[in-house]
N, C-alpha and C positions, 0 to 999 in steps of 0.2 A: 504595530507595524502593518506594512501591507501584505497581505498574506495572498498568493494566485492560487487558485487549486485548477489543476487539470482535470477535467473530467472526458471519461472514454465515449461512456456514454450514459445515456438516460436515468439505468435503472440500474449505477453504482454510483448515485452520489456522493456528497461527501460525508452526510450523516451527522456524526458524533464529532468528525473533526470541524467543521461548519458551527456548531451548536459550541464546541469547545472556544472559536475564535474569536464568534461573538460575545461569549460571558467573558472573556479575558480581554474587551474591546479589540480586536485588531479587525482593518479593515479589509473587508475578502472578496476579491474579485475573481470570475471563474473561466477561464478558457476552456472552451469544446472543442479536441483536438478534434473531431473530422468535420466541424465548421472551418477548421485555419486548414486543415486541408496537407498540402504540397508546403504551404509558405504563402507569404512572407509568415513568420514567426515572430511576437513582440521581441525588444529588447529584454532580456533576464535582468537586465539590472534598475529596471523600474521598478522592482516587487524588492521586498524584505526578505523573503520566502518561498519557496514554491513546494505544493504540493500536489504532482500528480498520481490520481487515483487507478481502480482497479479497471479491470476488463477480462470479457470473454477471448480477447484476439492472444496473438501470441509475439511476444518481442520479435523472436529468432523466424518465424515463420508464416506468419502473415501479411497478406500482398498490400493492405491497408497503406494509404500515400502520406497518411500522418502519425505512421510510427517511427519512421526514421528522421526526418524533421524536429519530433518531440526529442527523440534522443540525441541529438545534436543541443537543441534547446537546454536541457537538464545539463550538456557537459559544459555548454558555455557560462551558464549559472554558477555552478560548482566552481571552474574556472575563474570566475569573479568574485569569486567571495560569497556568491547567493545561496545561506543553505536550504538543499532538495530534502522534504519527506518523502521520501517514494513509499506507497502502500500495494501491495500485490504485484500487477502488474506493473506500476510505477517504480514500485522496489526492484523488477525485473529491468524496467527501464534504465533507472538509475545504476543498476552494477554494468550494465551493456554498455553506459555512456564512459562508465569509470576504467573499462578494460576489463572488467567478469563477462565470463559467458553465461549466456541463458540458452536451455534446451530440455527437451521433456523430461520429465523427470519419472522415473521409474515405475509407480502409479501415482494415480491423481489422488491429492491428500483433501478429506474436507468434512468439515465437522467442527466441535471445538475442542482443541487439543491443547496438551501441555506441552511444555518446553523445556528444556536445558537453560537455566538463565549460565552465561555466562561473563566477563569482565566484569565480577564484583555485581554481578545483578541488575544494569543497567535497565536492562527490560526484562524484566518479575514473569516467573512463567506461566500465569495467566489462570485460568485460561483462554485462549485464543481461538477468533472463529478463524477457516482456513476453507479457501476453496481455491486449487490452482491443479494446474496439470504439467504445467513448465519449473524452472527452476532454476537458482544461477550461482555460478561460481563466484567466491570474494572477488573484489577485485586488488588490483595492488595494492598495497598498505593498509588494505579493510584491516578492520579489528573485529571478529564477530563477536556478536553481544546474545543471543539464544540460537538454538538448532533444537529439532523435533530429530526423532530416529531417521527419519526422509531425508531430509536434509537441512541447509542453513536457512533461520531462517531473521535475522536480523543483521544486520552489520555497521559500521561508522567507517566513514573518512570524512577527516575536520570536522567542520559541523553536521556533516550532509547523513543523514540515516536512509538507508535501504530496510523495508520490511516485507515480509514475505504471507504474512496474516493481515486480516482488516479488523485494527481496532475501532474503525466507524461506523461498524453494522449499528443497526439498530434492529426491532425485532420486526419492524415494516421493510427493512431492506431484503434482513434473511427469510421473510415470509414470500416474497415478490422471486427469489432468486432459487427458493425451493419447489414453488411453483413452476417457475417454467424448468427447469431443472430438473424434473422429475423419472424423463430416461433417463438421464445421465446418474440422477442417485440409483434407479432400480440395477442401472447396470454396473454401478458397484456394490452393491449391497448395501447402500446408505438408507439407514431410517430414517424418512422425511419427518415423522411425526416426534421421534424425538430430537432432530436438531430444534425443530420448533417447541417444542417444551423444554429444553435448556436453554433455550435463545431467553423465551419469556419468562423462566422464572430466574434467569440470572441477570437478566436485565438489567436491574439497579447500581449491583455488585459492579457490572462491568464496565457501565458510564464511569463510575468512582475510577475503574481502574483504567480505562481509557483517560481519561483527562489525568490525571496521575503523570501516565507516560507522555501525554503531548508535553505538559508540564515537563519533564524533565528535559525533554529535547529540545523545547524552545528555550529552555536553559542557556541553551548551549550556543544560540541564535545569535544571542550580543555579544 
C-alpha cells in the first residue's frame, strides 16, 4: 500500500518503520509538516496509511503553524477510513484529533522501559525506547492496549493506533537524540551512557520486535 509518514523534523525520522515498509514492499512517501506549513494539506485519502512521527514540539502547547493543520489532517483520515500510526508525538497527535487530551505529564519519561501489555497482549511489553514530556488521555472508544506506571501508553480506535514509545529508533537515531539531549538527561538523572549501551546491545532483539508489532497493526489495515 501507500504508506505517508509525517515527519516533524530532521533528526526523528522514521527509522525502523521506513526500513519495516520497504522489506514488506509498500510504497512510502514522506510529508515534512513545517514544509506544508499552515496548509493546503494533501488529501488523506490518497495514502493507504499514515504515519506521523515523533517531535521535540508539543501538541497542547506549541506555537508551531503545522501542528494544528496536522491534527485536522490525522482526524480527516481516521474519518475516512485511513488508518493513523501515530508514534510519540504523532500518538499525541492522533489522541488530540480523536477527542483525548494531551498535556504535560507529570515527569518526563525516557529510557527503555517496560510495559503493561494490555487487551490480550496486542503490544508485548517490550522493551520500549521512550522519550516524551507530554502525554494524552484515551480518546472516546480508545481500547488501551499497554501503559507504563506514568501513564498510557498505546491505544486503538478502528484501525488507527496511538503510541506513546518509538518503536523506530535505531541506535543512530538514539545516539543523535542523546547527544543533543544531554541537559535534558543530566537534568533528570538519565544515564546517557547507558541508554546507549542498551540501545546497542539490544538492537537486533528490537528490530525483531519492532517489525513484529508493525506486522500486527498493519494487520489490521485491510
Amino acid at each position: 500500500m501507500d504508506l505517508c509518514i509525517v515527519e516533524q523534523q530532521a533528526d526523528a525520522p522514521a527509522g525502523l518503520l521506513a526500513a519495516w515498509a520497504v522489506e514488506r514492499g509498500h510504497r512510502v512517501t514522506t510529508l515534512r509538516a513545517p514544509e506544508l506549513g499552515a496548509g493546503p494539506w494533501p488529501d488523506p485519502t490518497r495514502y493507504g496509511a499514515i504515519a506521523p512521527l515523533g517531535a521535540e514540539h508539543s501538541v497542547h502547547a506549541s506555537p508551531d503553524p503545522w501542528i494544528a493543520p496536522q491534527v485536522a489532517f490525522l482526524r480527516a483520515a481516521h474519518e475516512a477510513g485511513v488508518p493513523v500510526l501515530g508514534l510519540c508525538f504523532g500518538g499525541q497527535a492522533l489522541a488530540a484529533a480523536l477527542g483525548g487530551e494531551v498535556r504535560r505529564a507529570p515527569a518526563p519519561e525516557i529510557g527503555w522501559v517496560r510495559l503493561q501489555s494490555l487487551d490480550g497482549g496486542a503490544v508485548p511489553p517490550g522493551p520500549w525506547f521512550s522519550w516524551h514530556e507530554d502525554t494524552f488521555t484515551l480518546p472516546p472508544g480508545a481500547v488501551e492496549l499497554a501503559r507504563s506506571p506514568a501513564c498510557p501508553h498505546a491505544f486503538r480506535v478502528g484501525p488507527s493506533v496511538g503510541l506513546q514509545f518509538h518503536p523506530e529508533v535505531t541506535p543512530e537515531i538514539v545516539d543523535g537524540w542523546v547527544r543533543d539531549g544531554r541537559a535534558t538527561l543530566a537534568a533528570n538523572g538519565v544515564d546517557a551512557a547507558a541508554i546507549r549501551a542498551q540501545t546497542r546491545d539490544g538492537a537486533a532483539a528490537h528490530r525483531v520486535r519492532a517489525f513484529a508489532l508493525f506486522d500486527a497493526i498493519a494487520a489490521r489495515w485491510a
